[in-house]
C-alpha positions in Angstrom: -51.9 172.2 202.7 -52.9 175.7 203.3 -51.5 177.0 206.4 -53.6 179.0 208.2 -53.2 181.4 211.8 -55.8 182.0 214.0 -56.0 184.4 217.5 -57.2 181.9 219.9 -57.1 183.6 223.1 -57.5 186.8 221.5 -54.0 187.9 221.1 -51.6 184.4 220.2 -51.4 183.4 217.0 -51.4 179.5 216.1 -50.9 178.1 212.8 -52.7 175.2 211.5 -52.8 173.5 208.3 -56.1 173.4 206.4 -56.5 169.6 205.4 -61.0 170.1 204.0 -63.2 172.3 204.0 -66.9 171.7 204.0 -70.6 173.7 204.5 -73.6 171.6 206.3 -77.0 173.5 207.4 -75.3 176.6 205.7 -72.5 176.7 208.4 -68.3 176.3 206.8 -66.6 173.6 208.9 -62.7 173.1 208.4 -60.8 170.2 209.5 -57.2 171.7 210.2 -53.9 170.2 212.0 -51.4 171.1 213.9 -48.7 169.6 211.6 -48.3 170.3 208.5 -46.9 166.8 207.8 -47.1 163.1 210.1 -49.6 162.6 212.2 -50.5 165.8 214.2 -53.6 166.5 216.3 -57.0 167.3 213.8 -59.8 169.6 214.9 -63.0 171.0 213.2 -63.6 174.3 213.4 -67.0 176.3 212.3 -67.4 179.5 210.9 -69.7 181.4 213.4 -69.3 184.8 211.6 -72.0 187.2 210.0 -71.9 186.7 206.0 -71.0 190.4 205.8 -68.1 190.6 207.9 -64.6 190.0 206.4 -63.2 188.2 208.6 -63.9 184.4 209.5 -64.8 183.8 213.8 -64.2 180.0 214.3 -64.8 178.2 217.5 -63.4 174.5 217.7 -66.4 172.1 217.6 -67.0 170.4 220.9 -70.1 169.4 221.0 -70.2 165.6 220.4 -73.1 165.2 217.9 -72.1 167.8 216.3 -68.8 166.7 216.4 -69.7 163.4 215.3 -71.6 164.2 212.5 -69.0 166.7 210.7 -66.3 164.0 211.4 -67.8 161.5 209.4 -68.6 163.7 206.2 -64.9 164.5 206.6 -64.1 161.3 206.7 -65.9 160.3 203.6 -64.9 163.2 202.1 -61.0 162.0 202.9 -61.7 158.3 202.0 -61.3 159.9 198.1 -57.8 160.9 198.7 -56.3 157.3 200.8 -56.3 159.7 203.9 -57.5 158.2 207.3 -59.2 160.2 209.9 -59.4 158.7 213.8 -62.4 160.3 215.2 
């Protein structure tokens, strides 16, 4: 897994691990983790940046639908590789 760090609050960094990586409706959605191995807690995040800027602005995904939806392409998506997703 790709371990990737991200300013949350604008200033702390927190690393995650980068488990998939997906685009729906033209929008990137990564499923990271908090651990890089175990069980650790999962979370989708979306690209909400410009196509011209360099750098990637991710939110967490909140909204339930939405939410829902991404999950279960990830899951699908994981059901290839024996890994199990609890959404």
């Amino acid at each position: 897994m790709e371990k990737i760090s991200f300013c949350l609050d604008g200033q702390n960094e927190q690393d995650f691990y980068a488990i998939s990586q997906t685009v729906i409706g033209g929008k990137t959605y990564i499923l990271v983790t908090d651990s890089e191995e175990g069980d650790g807690e999962a979370f989708i995040l979306r690209d909400d940046s410009n196509p011209e800027e360099e750098d990637g602005l991710y939110s967490i995904v909140e909204d339930d639908d939405e939410l829902s939806a991404v999950g279960k392409i990830f899951e699908k998506l994981l059901a290839d590789d024996g890994i199990g997703l609890d959404m």
